[in-house]
VEXTORFI-623994 format. One record per residue (C-alpha): x, y, z. Coordinates in Angstrom, 2 decimals, decimal comma. Example, Ala and Ser with C-alpha at 12.3 -4.5 7.8 and 13.67 -1.06 7.14 Angstrom:
        X        Y        Z
    12,30    -4,50     7,80
    13,67    -1,06     7,14
***
This chain:
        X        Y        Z
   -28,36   -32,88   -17,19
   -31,39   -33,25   -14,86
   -31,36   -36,58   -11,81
   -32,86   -36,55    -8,43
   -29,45   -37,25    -6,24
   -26,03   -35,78    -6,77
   -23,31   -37,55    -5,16
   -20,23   -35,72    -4,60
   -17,70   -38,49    -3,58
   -17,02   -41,77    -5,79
   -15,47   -43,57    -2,41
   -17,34   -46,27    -0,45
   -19,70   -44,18     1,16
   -20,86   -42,62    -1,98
   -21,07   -45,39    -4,19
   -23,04   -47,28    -1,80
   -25,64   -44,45    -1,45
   -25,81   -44,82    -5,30
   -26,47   -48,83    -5,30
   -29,12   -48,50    -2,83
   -31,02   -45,48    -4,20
   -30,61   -47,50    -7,56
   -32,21   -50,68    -5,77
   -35,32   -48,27    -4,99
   -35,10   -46,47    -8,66
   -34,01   -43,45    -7,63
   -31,63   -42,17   -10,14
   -28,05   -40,57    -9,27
   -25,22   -38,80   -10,51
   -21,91   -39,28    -8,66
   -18,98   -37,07    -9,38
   -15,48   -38,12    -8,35
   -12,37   -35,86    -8,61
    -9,87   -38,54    -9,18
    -9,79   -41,45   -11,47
   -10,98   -44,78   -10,35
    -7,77   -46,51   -10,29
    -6,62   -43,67    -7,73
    -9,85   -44,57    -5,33
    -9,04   -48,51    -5,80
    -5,40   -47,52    -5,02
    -6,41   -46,23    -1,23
    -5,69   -48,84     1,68
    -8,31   -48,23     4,36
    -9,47   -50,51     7,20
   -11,04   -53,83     6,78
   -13,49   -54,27     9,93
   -17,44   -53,94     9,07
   -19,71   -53,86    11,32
   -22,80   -55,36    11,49
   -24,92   -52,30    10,33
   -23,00   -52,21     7,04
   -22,95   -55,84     6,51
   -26,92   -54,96     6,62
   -26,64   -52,24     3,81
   -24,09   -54,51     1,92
   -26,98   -56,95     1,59
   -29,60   -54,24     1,08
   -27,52   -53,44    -1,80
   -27,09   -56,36    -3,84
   -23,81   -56,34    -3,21
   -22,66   -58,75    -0,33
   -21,82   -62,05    -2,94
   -18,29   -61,35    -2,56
   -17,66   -60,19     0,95
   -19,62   -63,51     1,65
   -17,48   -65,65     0,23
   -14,39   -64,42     0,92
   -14,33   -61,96     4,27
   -13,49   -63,41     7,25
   -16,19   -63,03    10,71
   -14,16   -62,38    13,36
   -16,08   -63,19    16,49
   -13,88   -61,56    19,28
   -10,69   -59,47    19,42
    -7,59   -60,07    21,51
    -6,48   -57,25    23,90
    -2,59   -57,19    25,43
    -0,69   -55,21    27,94
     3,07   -56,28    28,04
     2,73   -60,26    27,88
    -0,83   -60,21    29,39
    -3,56   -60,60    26,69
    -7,17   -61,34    26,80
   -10,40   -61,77    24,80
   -13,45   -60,14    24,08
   -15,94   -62,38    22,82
   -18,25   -60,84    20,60
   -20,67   -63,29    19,65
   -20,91   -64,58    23,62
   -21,90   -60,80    24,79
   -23,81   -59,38    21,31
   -24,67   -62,40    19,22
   -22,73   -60,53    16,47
   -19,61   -60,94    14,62
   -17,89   -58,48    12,56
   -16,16   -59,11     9,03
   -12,52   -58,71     8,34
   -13,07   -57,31     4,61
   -10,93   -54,54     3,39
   -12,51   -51,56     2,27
   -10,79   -51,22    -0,65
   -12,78   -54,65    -1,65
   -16,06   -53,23    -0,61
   -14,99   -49,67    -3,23
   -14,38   -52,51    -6,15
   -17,71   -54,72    -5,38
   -20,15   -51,27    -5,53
   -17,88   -49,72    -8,42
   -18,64   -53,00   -10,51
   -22,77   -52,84    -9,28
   -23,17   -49,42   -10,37
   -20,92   -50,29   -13,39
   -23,17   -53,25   -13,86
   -26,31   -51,02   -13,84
   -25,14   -48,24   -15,76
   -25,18   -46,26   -12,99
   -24,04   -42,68   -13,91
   -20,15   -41,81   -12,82
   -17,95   -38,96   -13,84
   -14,17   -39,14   -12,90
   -11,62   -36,30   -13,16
   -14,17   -33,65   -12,41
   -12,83   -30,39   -11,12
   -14,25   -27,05    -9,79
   -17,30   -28,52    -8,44
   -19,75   -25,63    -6,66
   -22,84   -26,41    -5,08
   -25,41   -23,65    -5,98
   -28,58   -22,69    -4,24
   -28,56   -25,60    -1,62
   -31,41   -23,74     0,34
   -33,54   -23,63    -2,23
   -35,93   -26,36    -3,80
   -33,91   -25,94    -7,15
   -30,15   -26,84    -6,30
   -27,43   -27,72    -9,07
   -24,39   -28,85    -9,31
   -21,48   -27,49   -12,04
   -18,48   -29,14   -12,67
   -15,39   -29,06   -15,39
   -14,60   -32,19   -16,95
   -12,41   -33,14   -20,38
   -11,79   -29,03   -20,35
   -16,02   -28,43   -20,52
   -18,07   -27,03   -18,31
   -21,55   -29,13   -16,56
   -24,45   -28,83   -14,96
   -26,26   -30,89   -13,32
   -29,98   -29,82   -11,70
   -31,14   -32,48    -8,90
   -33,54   -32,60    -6,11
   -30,88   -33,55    -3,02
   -27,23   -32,85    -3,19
   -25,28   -35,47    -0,81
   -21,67   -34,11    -0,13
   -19,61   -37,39     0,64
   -16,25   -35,73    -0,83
   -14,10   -35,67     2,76
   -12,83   -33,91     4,64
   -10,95   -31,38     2,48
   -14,02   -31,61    -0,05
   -16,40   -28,60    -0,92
   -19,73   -30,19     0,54
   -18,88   -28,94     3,76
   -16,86   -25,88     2,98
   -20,25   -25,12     1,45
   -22,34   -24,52     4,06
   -21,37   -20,37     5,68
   -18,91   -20,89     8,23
   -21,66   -19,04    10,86
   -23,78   -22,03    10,24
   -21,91   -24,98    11,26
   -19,71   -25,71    14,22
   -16,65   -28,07    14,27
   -15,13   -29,50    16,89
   -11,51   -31,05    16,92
    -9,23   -33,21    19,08
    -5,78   -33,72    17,73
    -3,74   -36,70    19,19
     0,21   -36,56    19,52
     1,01   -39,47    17,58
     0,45   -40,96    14,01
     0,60   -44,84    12,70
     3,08   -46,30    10,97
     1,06   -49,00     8,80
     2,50   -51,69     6,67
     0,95   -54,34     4,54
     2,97   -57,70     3,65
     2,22   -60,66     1,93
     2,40   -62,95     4,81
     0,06   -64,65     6,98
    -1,79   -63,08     9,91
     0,36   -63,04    13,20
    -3,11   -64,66    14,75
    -6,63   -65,47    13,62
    -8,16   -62,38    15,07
    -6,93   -58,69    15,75
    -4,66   -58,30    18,18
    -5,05   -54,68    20,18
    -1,64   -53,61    21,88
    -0,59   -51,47    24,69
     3,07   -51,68    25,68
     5,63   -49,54    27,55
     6,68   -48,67    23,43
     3,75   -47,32    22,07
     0,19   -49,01    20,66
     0,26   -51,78    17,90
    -2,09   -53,35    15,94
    -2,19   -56,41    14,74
    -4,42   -56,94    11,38
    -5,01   -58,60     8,25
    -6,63   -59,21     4,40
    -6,98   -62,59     4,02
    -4,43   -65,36     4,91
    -2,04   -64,33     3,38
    -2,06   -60,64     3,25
    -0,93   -58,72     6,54
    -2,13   -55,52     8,07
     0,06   -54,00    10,96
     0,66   -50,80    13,01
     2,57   -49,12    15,68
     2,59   -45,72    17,06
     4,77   -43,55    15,99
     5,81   -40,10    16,26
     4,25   -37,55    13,94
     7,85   -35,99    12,95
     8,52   -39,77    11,43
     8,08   -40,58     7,58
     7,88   -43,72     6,07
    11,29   -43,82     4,13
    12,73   -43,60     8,03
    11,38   -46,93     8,87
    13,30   -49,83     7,32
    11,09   -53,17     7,38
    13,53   -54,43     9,67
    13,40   -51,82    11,74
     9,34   -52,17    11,61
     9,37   -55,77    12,40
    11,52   -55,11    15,20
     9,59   -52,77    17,28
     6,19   -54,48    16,29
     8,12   -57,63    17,81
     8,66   -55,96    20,92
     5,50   -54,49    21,32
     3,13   -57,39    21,44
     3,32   -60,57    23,63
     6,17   -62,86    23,55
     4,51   -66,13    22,36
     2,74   -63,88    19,73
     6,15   -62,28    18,33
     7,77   -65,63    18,32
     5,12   -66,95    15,36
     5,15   -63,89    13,38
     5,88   -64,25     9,92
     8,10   -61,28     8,52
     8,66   -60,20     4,78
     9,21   -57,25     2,75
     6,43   -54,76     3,27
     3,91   -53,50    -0,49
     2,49   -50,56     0,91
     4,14   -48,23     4,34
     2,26   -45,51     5,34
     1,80   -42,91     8,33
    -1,53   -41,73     9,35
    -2,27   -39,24    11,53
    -5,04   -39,30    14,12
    -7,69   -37,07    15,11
   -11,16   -36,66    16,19
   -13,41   -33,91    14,24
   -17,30   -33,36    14,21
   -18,80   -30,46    12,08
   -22,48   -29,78    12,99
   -24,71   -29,80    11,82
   -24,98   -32,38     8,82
   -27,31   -30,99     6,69
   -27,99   -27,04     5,38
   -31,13   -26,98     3,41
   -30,81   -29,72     0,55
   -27,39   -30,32     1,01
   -26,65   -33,51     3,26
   -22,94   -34,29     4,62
   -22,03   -37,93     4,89
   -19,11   -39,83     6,13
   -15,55   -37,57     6,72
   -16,93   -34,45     4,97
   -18,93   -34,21     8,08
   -16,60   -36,10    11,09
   -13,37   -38,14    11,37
   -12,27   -40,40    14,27
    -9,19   -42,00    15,15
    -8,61   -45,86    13,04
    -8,71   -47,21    16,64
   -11,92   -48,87    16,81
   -12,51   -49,17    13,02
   -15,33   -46,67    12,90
   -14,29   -44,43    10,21
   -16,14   -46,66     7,32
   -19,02   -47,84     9,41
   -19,81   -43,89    10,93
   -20,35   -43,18     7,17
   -22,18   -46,11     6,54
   -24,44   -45,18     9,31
   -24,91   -41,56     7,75
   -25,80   -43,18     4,19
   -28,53   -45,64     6,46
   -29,91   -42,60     7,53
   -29,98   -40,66     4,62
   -31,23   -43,28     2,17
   -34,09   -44,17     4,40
   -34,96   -40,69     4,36
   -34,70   -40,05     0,77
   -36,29   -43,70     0,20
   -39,23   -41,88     2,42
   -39,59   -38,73     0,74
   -39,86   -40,43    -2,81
   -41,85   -43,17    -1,93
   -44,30   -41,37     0,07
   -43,80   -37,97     0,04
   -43,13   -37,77     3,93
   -40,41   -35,63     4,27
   -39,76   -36,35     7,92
   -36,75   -39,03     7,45
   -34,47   -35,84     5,81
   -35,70   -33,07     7,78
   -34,13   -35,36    10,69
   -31,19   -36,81     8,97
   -28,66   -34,61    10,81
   -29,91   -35,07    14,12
   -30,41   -38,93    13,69
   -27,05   -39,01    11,95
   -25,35   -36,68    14,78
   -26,40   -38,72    17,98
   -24,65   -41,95    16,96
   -21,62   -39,61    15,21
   -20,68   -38,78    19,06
   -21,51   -42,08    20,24
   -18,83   -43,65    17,83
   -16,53   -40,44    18,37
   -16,60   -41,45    22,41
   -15,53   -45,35    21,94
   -12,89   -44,49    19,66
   -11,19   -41,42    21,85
   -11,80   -43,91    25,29
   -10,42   -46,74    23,32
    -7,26   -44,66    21,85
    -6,87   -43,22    25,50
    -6,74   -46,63    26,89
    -4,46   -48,50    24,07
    -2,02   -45,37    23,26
     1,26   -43,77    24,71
     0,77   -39,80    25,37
     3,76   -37,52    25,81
     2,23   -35,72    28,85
     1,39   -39,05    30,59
     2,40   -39,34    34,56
     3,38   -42,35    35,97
    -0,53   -41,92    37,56
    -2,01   -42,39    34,31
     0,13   -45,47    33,19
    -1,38   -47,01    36,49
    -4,88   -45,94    35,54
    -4,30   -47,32    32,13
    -3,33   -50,43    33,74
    -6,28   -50,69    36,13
    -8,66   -49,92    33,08
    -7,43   -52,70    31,09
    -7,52   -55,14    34,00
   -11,07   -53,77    34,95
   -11,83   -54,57    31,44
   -10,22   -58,14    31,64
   -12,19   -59,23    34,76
   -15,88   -57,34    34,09
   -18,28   -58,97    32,05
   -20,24   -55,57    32,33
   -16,92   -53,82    30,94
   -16,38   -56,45    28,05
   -20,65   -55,98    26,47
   -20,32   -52,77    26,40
   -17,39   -53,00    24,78
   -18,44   -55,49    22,50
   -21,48   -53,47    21,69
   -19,73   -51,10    20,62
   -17,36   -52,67    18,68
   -19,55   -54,99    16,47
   -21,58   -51,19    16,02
   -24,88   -49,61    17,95
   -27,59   -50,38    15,88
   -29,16   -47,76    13,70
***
C-alpha cells in the first residue's frame, strides 16, 4: 500500500489531521491499535478553545458541535465561600465551547467514514522504518497478516506510551517531566450542571471542579490522593466532599445521583523535544502532556495538527518545504506556553503535601490579586479561551 500521510493514532488529534488533509486531497492512512468502540469509550475533557473551533470548521465538521455545544463565556473561580468571575468575552472577545471530546472523536470518525477515508483498527507491532530518509514506511500486523505501508510523512499521534516517539534514538530527544502529588477523582452523572459555567475550586480540602455535557449530563472532580482507587469512593462519599469543597449557596443546589463512569487520573506535566526527527512528526501526548487543569490537553494537540497540516498543506501545494522544516519549533513555543498556564493554574487551585502555612497565604493573595486585577483576569482569559496560532 502506497499514500502520502501515515497517521499513527485513530483519537481526536489524528482523525482530525485526516479530515483536513482530506479537505485539501491529500490522501491518508490512519492506523489505530484498538477498536473504535474502545476510542468512543474514552471520557476526556469537553472545553475547546477557540483555535480548534477554527479547525473544526476548517474541517467540515463543526454541524454538530454547533448545534448542540454549549459557549461558555466566562468561568467561575472560588476560595472557601468567596467566588468570582472571569469574563471571557469582556477581556478576549472569545468564548469557548463546552463539547466533550468524546463527541468531537464520533463527528471526525463519521467524516472520514463518510469519505472513505482509509482506517485500520486492531493493528499491532507497528515500526516506523527509515524516518530520516525520503522513503519512510510503515509495517503493521493486522487479522494475523503482516502490512506495509510506503508514505511521504509519517505523523506519530499514538500517546504517550505509543512508538512514534519511542522512535526517535533516545540521544536525540530530550524530555522533561513534572509529577504532581495528587490525582482526580472524576465522576460523570446524569444530572444537571451544579451551575451554567465551570466552577474552579480551591478549598482547605483539596481542588474541585465543577463541569458538565449538556444539561443533563454532569462532569465533576476533586483531588484526591494518588494511593486512592475508584471502588474506595462511594457516590455518597463523592458527593459529600465535592459538597464541602465548593461554596455554600453552590452545594445547596447541587443535584446528586448515582454516578456512570468514576475514574482517577493522575497529573503531570511532560515535554519531549524536539517534535519532529526527519519525516517523522509527533503530535498531541506522544510529544507532551499537561495537567486537565486548564483544559489544554485536546487543544495543545490541536495546535500541533494546525501546525503540521499547514505545513504539509504547504509542501504539497507548493512545494515550499518551509512550514515542516519548522513544525517542531512553531509547535514547541506554544507547547511551553500552554505547559506554564496549566502548572501556574494547578499551583494556584491545588493542595500540595509540602505546603507551609506561607504558601496557603500566597495562594490566597494570588487568587485575590486575580479577583481585583483586570490586568490579572486578560491574561488569564487569554489564555484560557487559547493563544492564537
Amino acid at each position: 500500500m502506497k499514500t502520502q500521510v501515515v497517521i499513527i493514532g485513530g483519537g481526536p488529534s489524528g482523525l482530525l489531521l485526516s479530515q483536513l488533509l482530506h479537505v485539501r486531497g491529500i490522501d491518508s492512512v490512519v492506523l489505530e491499535r484498538k477498536t473504535k468502540g474502545y476510542v468512543l469509550s474514552r471520557i476526556r475533557a469537553g472545553v475547546l478553545e477557540r483555535g480548534l473551533l477554527g479547525l473544526m470548521r476548517e474541517a467540515g465538521v463543526a454541524g454538530r458541535m454547533e448545534r448542540e455545544g454549549f459557549a461558555h463565556d466566562g468561568t467561575l473561580i472560588s476560595y472557601g465561600d468567596e467566588m468570582f468571575r472571569i469574563d471571557f468575552q469582556e477581556h478576549t472577545g472569545e468564548s469557548v465551547m463546552v463539547y466533550g471530546q468524546t463527541e468531537v472523536t464520533r463527528d471526525l470518525y463519521e467524516a472520514r467514514e463518510t469519505a472513505n477515508g482509509k482506517i485500520v483498527f486492531e493493528v499491532d507491532a507497528v515500526t516506523i522504518h527509515y524516518a530520516k530518509t525520503d522513503t519512510p514506511y510503515v509495517t503493521y500486523t493486522a487479522g494475523g497478516e503482516d502490512h506495509r505501508i510506503d508514505c511521504d510523512f509519517i505523523a506519530g499521534c499514538d500517546g504517550f506510551h505509543g512508538v512514534s516517539r519511542q522512535t526517535i534514538p533516545v540521544d536525540q530527544r530530550r524530555e522533561y517531566e513534572k509529577v504532581y502529588p495528587f490525582g482526580w477523582l472524576g465522576i460523570l452523572s446524569e444530572t444537571p450542571p451544579v451551575n451554567h459555567e465551570l466552577i474552579y475550586a480551591n478549598s482547605p480540602r483539596g481542588f474541585a471542579l465543577c463541569s458538565m455535557r449538556n444539561e443533563n449530563l454532569s462532569r465533576y472532580y476533586i483531588q484526591c490522593s494518588l494511593s486512592d482507587k475508584p471502588e474506595d469512593w462511594s457516590d455518597a462519599a463523592f458527593w459529600q466532599e465535592l459538597k464541602r469543597r465548593i461554596p455554600a449557596d453552590q452545594a445547596d443546589r447541587l443535584v446528586t445521583g448515582p454516578s456512570i463512569e468514576k475514574s482517577i487520573a493522575p497529573l503531570r506535566s511532560f515535554v519531549t523535544e524536539p517534535m519532529q526527527w526527519g519525516r517523522l512528526f509527533l503530535c498531541g501526548d506522544a510529544a507532551h502532556i499537561v495537567p486537565p487543569t486548564g483544559a489544554k490537553g485536546l487543544n495543545t494537540a490541536a495546535s500541533d495538527v494546525h501546525y503540521l497540516y499547514n505545513g504539509l498543506r504547504q509542501y504539497y501545494e507548493t512545494g515550499d518545504p518551509a512550514g515542516i522544516d519548522s513544525y517542531s519549533q512553531k509547535a514547541l513555543a506554544r507547547v511551553w506556553k500552554a505547559e506554564r498556564f496549566s502548572w501556574w493554574f494547578s499551583s494556584l487551585m491545588h493542595r500540595y503535601p509540602d505546603q507551609s502555612e506561607f504558601d496557603l497565604k500566597m495562594q490566597v493573595a494570588e487568587l485575590e490579586f486575580l479577583r481585583s486585577n483586570e490586568a490579572a483576569q486578560k491574561a488569564m482569559a487569554e489564555n484560557y479561551v487559547g493563544l492564537p496560532y
